[in-house]
C-alpha positions as CSV (number, residue, x, y, z in Angstrom):
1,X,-9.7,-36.8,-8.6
2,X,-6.8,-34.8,-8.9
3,X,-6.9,-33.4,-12.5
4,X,-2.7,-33.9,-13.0
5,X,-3.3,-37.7,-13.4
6,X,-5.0,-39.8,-15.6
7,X,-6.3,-43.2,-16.2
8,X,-3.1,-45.1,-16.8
9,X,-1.6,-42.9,-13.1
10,X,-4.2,-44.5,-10.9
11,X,-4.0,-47.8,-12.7
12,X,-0.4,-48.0,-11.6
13,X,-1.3,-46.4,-7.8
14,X,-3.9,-49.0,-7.5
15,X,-2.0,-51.9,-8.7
16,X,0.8,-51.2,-6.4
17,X,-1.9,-51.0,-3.2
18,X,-3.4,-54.3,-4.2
19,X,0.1,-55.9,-5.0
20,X,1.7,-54.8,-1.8
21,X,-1.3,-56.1,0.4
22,X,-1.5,-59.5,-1.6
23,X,2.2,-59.6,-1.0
24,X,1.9,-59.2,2.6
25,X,-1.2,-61.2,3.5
26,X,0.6,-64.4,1.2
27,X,2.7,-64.2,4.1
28,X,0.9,-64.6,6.9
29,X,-0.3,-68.2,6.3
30,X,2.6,-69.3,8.4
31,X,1.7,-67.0,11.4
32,X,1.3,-69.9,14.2
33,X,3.5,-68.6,17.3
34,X,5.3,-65.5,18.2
35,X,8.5,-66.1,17.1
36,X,7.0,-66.5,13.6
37,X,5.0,-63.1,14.0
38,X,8.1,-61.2,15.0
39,X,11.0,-63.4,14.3
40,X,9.7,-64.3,11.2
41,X,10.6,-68.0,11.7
42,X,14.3,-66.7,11.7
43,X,14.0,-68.1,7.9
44,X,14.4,-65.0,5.8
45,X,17.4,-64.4,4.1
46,X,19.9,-61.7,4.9
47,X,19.8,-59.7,2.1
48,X,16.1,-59.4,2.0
49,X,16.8,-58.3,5.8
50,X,19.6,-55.9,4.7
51,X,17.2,-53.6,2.0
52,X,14.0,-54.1,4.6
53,X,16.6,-52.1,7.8
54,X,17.1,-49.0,4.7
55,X,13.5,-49.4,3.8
56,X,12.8,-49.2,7.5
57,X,14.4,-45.8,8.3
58,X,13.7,-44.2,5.1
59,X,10.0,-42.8,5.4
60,X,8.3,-40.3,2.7
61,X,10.0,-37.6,4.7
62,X,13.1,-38.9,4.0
63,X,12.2,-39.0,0.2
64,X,10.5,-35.3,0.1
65,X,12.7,-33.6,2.9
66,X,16.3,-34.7,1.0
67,X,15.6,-33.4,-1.7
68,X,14.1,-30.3,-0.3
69,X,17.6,-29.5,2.1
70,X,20.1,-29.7,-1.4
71,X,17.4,-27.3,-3.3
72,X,17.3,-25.0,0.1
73,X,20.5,-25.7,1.1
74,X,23.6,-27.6,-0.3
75,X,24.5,-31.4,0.0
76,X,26.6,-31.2,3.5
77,X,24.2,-33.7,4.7
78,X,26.4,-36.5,2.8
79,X,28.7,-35.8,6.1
80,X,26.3,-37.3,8.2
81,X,25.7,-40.8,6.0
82,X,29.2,-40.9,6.9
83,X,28.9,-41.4,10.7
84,X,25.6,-44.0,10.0
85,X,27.8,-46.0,7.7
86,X,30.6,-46.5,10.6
87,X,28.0,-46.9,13.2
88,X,26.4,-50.3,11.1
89,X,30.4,-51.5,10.8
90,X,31.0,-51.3,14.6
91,X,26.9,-53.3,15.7
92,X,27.9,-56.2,12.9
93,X,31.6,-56.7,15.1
94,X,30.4,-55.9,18.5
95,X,26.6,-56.2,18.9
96,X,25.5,-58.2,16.8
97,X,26.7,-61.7,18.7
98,X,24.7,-60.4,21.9
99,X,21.6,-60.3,19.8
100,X,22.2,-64.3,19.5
101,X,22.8,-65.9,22.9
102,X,19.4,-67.1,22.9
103,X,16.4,-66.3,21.4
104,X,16.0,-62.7,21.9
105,X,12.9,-60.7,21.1
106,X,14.4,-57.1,21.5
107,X,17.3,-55.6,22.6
108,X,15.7,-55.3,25.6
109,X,16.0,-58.7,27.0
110,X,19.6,-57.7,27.3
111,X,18.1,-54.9,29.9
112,X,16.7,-57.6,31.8
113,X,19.3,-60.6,31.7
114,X,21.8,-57.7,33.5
115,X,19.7,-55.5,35.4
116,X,16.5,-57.6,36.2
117,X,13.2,-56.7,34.8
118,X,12.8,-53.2,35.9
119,X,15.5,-52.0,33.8
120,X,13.7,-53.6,30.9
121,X,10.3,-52.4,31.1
122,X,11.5,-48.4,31.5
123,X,14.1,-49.1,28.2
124,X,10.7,-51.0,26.1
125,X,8.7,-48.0,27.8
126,X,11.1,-45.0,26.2
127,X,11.1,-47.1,23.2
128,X,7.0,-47.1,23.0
129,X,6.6,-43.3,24.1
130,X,9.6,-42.1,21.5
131,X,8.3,-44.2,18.7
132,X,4.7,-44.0,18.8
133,X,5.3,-39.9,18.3
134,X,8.1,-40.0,15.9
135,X,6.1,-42.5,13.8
136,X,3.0,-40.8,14.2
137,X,4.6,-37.6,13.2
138,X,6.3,-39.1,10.0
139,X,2.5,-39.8,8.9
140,X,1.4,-36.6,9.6
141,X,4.5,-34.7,7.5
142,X,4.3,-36.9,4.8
143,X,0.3,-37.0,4.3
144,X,0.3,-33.4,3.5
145,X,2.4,-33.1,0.4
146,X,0.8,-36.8,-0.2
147,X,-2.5,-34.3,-0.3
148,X,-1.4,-31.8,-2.3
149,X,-0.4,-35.0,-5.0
150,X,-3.6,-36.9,-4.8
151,X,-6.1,-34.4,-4.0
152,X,-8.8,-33.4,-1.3
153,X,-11.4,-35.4,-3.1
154,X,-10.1,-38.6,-3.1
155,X,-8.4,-38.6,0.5
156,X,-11.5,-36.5,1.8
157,X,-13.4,-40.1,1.4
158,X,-16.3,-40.1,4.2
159,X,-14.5,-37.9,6.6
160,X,-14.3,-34.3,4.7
161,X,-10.8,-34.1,5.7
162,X,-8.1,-35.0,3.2
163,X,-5.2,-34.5,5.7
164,X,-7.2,-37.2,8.2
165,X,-8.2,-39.5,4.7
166,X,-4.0,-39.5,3.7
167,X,-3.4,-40.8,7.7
168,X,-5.9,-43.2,7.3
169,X,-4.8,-44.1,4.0
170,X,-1.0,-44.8,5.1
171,X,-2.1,-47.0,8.8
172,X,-4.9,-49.1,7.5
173,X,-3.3,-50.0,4.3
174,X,-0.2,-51.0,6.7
175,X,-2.2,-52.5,9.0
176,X,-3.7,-55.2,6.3
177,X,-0.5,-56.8,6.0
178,X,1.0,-56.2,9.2
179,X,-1.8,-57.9,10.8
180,X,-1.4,-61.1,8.9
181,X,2.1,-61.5,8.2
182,X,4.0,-60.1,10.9
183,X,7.7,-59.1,10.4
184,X,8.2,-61.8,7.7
185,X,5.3,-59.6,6.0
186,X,7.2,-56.1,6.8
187,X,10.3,-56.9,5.6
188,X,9.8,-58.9,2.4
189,X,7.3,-55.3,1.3
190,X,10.0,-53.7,2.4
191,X,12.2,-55.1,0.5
192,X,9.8,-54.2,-2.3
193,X,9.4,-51.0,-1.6
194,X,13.0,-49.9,-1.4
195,X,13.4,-50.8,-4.8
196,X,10.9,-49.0,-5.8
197,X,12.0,-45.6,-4.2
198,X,15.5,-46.4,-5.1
199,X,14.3,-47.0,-9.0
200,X,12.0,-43.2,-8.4
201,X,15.1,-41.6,-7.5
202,X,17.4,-43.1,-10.1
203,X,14.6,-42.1,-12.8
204,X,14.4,-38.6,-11.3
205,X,18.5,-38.5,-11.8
206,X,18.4,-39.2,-14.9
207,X,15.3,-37.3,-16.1
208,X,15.7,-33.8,-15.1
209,X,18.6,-32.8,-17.2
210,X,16.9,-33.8,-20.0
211,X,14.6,-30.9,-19.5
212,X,17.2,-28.3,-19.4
213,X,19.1,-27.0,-22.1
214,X,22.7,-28.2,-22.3
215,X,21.8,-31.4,-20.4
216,X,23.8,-33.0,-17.5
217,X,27.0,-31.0,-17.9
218,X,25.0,-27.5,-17.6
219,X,23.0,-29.0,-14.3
220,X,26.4,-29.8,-12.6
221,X,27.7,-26.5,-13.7
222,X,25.2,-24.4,-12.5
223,X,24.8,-26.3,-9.1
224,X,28.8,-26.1,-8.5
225,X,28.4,-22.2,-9.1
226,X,25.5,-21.9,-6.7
227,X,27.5,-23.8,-4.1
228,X,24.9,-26.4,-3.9
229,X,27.3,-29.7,-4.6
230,X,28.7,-28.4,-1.8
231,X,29.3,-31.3,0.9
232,X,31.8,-30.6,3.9
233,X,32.5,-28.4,6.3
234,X,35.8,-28.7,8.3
235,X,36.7,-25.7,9.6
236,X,34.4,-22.5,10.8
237,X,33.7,-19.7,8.6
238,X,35.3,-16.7,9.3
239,X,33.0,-14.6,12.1
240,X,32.0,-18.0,13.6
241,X,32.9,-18.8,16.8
242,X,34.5,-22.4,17.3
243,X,31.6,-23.5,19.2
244,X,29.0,-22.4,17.3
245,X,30.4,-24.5,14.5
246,X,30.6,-27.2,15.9
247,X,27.1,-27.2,18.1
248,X,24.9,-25.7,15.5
249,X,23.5,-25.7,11.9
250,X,24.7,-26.4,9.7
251,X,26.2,-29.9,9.0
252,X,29.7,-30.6,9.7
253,X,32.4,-33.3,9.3
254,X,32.5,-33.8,13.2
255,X,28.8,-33.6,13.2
256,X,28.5,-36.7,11.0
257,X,31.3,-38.5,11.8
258,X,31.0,-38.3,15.8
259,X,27.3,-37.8,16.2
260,X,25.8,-39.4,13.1
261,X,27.9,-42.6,14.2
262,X,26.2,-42.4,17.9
263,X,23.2,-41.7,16.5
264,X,22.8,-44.0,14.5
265,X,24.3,-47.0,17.1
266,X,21.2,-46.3,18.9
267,X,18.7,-46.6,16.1
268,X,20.5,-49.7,14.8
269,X,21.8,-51.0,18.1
270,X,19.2,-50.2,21.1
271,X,15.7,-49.0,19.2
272,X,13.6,-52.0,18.4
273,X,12.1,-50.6,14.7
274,X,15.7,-51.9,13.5
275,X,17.1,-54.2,15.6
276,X,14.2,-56.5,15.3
277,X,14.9,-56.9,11.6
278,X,18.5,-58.3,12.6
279,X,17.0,-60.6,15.3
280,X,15.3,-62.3,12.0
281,X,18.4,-63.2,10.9
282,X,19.1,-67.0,11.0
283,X,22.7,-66.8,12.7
284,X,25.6,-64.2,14.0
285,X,27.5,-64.3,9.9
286,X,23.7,-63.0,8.6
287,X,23.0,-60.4,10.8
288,X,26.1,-59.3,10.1
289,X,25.8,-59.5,6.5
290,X,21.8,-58.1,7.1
291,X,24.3,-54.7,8.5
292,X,27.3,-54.7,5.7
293,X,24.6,-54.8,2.8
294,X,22.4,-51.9,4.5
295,X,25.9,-49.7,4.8
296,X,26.6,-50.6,1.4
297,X,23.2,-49.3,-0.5
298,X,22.5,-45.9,2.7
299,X,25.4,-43.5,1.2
300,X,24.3,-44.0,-2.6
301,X,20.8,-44.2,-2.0
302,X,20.7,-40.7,-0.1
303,X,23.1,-39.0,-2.7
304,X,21.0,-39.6,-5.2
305,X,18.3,-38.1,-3.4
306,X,20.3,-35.1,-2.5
307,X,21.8,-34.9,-6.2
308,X,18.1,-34.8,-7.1
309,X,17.9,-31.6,-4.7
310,X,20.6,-30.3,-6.2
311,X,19.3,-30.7,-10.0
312,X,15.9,-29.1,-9.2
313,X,16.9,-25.9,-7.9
314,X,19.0,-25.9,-11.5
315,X,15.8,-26.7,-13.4
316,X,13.4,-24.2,-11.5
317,X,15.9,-21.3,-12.2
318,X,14.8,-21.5,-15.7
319,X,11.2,-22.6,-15.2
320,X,8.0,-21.5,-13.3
321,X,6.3,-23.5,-10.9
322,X,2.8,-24.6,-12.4
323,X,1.5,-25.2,-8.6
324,X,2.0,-22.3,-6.2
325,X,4.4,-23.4,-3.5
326,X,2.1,-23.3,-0.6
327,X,2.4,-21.4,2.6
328,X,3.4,-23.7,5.6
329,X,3.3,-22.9,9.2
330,X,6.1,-21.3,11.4
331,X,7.2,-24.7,13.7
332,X,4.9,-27.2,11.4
333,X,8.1,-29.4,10.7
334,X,7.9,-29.0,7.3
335,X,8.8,-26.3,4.6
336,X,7.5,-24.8,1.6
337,X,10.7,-26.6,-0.2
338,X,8.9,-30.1,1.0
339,X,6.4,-29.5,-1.7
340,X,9.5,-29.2,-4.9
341,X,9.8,-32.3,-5.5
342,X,5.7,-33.4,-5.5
343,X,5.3,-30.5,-7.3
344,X,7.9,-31.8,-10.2
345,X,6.2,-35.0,-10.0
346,X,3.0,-33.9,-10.8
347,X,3.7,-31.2,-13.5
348,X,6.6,-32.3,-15.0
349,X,6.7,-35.9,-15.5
350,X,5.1,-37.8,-18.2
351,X,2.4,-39.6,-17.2
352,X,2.7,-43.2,-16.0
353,X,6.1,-42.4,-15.1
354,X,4.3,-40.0,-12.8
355,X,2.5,-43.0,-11.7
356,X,5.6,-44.9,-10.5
357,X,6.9,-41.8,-8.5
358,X,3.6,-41.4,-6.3
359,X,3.7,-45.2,-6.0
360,X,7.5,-44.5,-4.6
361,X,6.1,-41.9,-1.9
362,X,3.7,-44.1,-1.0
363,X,5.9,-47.1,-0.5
364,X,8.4,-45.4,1.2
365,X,5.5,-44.1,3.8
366,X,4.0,-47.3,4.3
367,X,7.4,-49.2,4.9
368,X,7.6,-46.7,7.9
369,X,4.4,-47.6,9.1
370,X,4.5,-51.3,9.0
371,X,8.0,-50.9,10.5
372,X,6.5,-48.7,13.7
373,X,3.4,-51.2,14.3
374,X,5.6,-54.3,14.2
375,X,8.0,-53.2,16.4
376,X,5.6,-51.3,18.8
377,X,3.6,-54.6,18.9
378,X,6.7,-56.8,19.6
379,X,8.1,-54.8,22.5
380,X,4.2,-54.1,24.2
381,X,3.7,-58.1,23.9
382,X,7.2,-59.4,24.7
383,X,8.6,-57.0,26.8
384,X,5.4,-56.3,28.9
385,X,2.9,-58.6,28.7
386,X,4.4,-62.2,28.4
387,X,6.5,-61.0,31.6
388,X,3.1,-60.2,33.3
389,X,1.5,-63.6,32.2
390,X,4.4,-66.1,31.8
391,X,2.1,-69.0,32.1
392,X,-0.6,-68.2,29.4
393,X,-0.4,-70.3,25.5
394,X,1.2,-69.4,22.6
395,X,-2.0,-69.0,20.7
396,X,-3.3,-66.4,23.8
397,X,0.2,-64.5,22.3
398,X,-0.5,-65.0,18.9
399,X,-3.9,-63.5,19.4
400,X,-2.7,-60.8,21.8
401,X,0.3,-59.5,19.0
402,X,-2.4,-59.0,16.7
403,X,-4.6,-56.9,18.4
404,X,-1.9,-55.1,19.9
405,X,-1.1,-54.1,16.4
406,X,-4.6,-52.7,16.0
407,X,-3.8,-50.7,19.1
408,X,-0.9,-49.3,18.0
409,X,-2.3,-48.4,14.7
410,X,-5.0,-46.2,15.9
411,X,-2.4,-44.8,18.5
412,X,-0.5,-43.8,15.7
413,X,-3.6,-42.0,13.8
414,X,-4.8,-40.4,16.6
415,X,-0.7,-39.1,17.2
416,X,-1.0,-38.1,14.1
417,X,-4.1,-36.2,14.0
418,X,-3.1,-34.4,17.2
419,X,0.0,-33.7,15.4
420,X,-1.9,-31.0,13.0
421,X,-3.4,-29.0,15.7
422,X,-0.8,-28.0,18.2
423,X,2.4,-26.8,16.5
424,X,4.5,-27.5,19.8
425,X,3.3,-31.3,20.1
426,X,4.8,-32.0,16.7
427,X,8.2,-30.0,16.9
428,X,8.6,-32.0,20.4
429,X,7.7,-35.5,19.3
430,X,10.2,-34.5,16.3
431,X,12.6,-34.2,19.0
432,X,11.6,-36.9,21.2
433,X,13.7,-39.9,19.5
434,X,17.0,-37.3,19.9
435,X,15.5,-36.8,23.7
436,X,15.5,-40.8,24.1
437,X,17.8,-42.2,21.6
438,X,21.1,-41.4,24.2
439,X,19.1,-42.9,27.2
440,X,18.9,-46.4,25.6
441,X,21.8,-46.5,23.6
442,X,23.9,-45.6,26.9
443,X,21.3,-48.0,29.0
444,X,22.6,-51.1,26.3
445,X,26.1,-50.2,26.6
446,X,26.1,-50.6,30.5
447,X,23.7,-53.7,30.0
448,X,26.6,-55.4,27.5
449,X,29.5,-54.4,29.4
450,X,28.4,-54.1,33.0
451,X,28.5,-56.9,35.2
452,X,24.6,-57.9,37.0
453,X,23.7,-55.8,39.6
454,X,20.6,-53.6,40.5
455,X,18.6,-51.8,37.9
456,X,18.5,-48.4,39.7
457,X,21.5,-47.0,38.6
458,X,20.8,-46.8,35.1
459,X,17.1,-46.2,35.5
460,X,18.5,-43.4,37.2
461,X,20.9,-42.3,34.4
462,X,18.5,-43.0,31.5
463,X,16.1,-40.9,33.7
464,X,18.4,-38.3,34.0
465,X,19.8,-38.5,30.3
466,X,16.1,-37.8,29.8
467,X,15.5,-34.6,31.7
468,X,19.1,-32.9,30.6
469,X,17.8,-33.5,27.2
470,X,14.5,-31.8,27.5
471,X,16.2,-29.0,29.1
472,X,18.9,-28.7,26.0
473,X,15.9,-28.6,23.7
474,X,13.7,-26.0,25.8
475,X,16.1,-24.0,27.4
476,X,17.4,-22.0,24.7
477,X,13.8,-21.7,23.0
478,X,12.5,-20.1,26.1
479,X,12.7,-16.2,26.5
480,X,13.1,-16.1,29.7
481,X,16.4,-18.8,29.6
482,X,17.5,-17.9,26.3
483,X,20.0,-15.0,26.7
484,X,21.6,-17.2,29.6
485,X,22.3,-20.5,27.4
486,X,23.8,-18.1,25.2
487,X,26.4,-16.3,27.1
488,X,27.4,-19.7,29.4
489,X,27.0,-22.0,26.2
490,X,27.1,-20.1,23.0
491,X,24.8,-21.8,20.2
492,X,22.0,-23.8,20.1
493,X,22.9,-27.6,20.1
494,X,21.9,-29.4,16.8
495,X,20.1,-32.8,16.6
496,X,23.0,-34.7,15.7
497,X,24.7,-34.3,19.3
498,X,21.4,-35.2,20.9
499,X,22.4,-38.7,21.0
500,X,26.0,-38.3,22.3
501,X,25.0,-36.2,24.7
502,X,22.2,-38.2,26.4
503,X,24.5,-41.4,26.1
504,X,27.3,-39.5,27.9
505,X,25.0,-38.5,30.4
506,X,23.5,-42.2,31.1
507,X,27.1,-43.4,31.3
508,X,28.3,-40.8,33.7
509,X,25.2,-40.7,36.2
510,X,24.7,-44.5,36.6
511,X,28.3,-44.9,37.1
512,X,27.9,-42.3,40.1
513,X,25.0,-43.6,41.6
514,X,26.9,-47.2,41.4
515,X,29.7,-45.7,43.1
516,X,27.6,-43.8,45.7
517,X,25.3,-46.2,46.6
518,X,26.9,-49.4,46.4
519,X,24.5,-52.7,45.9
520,X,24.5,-55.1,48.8
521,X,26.2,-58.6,48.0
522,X,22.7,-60.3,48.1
523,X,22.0,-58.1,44.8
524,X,24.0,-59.4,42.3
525,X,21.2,-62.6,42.5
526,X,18.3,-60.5,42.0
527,X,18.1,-62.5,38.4
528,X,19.3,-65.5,36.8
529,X,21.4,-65.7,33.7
530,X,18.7,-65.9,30.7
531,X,15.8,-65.9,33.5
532,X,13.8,-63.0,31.5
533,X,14.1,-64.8,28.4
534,X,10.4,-64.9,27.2
């Protein structure tokens, strides 16, 4: 066992791990038909709903890798938070009503009800590819400074791997209550669990200027001189051309506001890990309230995680590390500044307390993995299966949803196993959601708006969002291209456009292909109003 904790630590670990699963399983005594394993009976309360969507998209990463970018960096990323808190305010007035004409499974359905079925299966198939890396990546990132915290012998258990024990650690303890208590299950742990890592980051605010001298007014004064409560960026800097500004690292104001809010409509508005939280809702005025309440708590929650950044590079001026920082590798997705704030944990931070902070790691990575499982279950069963066999019982569904989120739980181990061998597979699935996030988000806006017709032209322009996408993330990487996107383009293009750009390029390319290749009159009746509802 990892000699930085003691008795009363694992106490509060393993508490935690059997509270979490009891709370889970408690749920699932009132798991009889789909629309109570994914729906959650549409019973829960809003609010609940509202802290499980921040739980949701808040993984370990989130918790480590804030931190790290104020210690490396500054906190300019507060201009993105911006962008997600305007994106929430325009779903609650315009999507959310969609999401309740019916009883709606994923935002897929809408897909179908405009395009026919076609449409829907290649949106729920992006969706599946796009998460099952992303979310198998997230495990992989966050088990290894999860390793460095609880050591090779205890996560080494009967595999002599540690990095494989953390994976396993994260999914099957997941798994327990996912199985059992569907989304109701997911989101009242969630729920949980954002309290905790809200409470570990709050302690963490509050704690580190007590260890240096002159307190909380020295901190902020140091970190202001150092530039690192630094948050926007307007303007370029002098030498810096107008495009690479606004294209490339680092964060900007038009970064956040433009790109974090079309970001951030599709992770919210057209990927099922959130939007399937809001289809819980009981009615229209709670989904929308499920939205308000997440805008509300995203801003504070990830400045105090930055602040925390910030603080840490003050403290570690005037104090050694007593763990080495530990070498990572070139592409690996994460840094040697990923480590800080573990390593404060464990060296720093009285015990118990220290007990409470691994337990808000933990939390936060398992709230990403019940999230991924659910809502790669719903959209494989739903989606794809109950369209193949319309006819079968609800039990057959029942039964089929759970092992389906077996499936998907050893899909995301083995994606996250791969993801430790072959540097390229993990900086690509990192990409991937930025690669498909435009595609469905422009897919949805021409399923809202559009009137029914044929589902080739925006398979073609998701398809083609797709490819434009792969070639902005590979184009200027490659030697042989990279000289040429330079002179015709001038930077590399930053994640936060991803989005924007693949939406734009939906839009634009199913639109041509609609005006090119008009449908016949016959096509319009291709599908019935509400005839893919599941």
């Amino acid at each position: 066992m990892n000699s930085y904790f003691n008795a009363g630590d694992w106490t509060i670990i393993l508490v935690y791990l059997m509270g979490i699963i009891g709370l889970g399983l408690w749920f699932g005594k009132d798991q009889h038909n789909t629309r109570d394993y994914f729906l959650g009976s549409k019973n829960v309360p809003w609010w609940g709903i509202g802290l499980s969507i921040v739980a949701a998209e808040t993984s370990a990463l989130t918790i480590i890798g804030v931190p790290a970018m104020a210690y490396g960096g500054n906190i300019a990323f507060l201009q993105m938070i911006i962008g997600y808190v305007i994106a929430r305010i325009i779903l609650a007035i315009v999507l959310v009503p969609h999401y309740f004409k019916g009883e709606i499974y994923s935002p897929y359905q809408l897909f179908a009800n405009t395009f026919g079925p076609a449409a829907r299966q290649t949106a729920g198939a992006f969706f599946l590819i796009s998460e099952t890396l992303a979310a198998g990546v997230r495990v992989y990132v966050a088990s290894i400074p999860v390793k460095l915290m609880l050591g090779d012998k205890l996560l080494g258990f009967g595999t002599g791997d540690p990095i494989l024990g953390a994976i396993l650690l994260f999914v099957v303890l997941s798994l327990l209550y996912t199985y059992v208590g569907g989304v109701k299950a997911v989101i009242w742990t969630d729920a949980v669990q954002f309290g905790l890592f809200l409470l570990g980051g709050v302690f963490a605010l509050y704690y580190i200027p007590t260890l240096v001298d002159g307190g909380i007014g020295a901190v902020f004064s140091k970190a202001t001189a150092a530039g690192k409560l630094h948050w926007l960026n307007a303007t370029p800097p002098p030498g810096v051309s107008l495009a690479g500004f606004l294209l490339d690292k680092p964060f900007n104001i038009w970064m956040g506001v433009i790109g974090g809010t079309v970001l951030v409509l599709s992770s919210h508005g057209a990927e099922q890990l959130i939007v399937q939280r809001v289809l819980a809702c009981k009615s229209v005025a709670d989904g929308r309230k499920a939205l308000a309440l997440s805008a509300i708590v995203i801003f504070p929650l990830f400045f105090i995680f930055l602040l925390v950044g910030a603080m840490l590079w003050v403290f570690y001026q005037g104090h050694p590390f007593r763990i080495p920082l530990p070498e990572t590798r070139p592409g690996s997705g994460i840094t040697a500044n990923d480590f800080i704030f573990p390593i404060f944990m464990m060296t720093e931070v009285p015990h118990l307390l220290k007990g409470f902070l691994i337990v808000a790691i933990l939390s936060a990575a398992m709230s990403s993995v019940s999230s991924a499982l659910t809502s790669l279950a719903s959209v494989s069963t739903m989606d794809f299966v109950k369209h193949v066999l319309p006819g079968r019982s609800e039990s057959f569904f029942l039964r089929f949803s759970k092992v389906s989120t077996i499936a998907w739980a050893v899909a995301l181990i083995l994606t996250a196993y791969l993801s430790r061998q072959v540097a390229f597979v993990l900086n690509a699935a990192f990409a991937l959601r930025g690669l498909t996030s435009g595609a469905l988000v422009g897919g949805l806006a021409l399923a809202v708006f559009w009137k029914k017709g044929r589902s080739f032209p925006v398979i073609t322009g998701m398809v083609a969002s797709l490819v434009v996408m792969i070639a902005i993330q590979l184009l200027p990487r490659l030697e042989c291209t990279k000289a040429l996107w330079m002179r015709f383009v001038g930077a590399e293009i930053f994640w936060p456009w991803y989005t924007l750009i693949g939406a734009a390029i939906t839009l634009l390319t199913a639109g041509l292909v609609r005006r090119v290749a008009p449908e016949p009159r016959s096509a319009a009746s291709v599908s019935m109003p509400g005839s893919e509802m599941p």
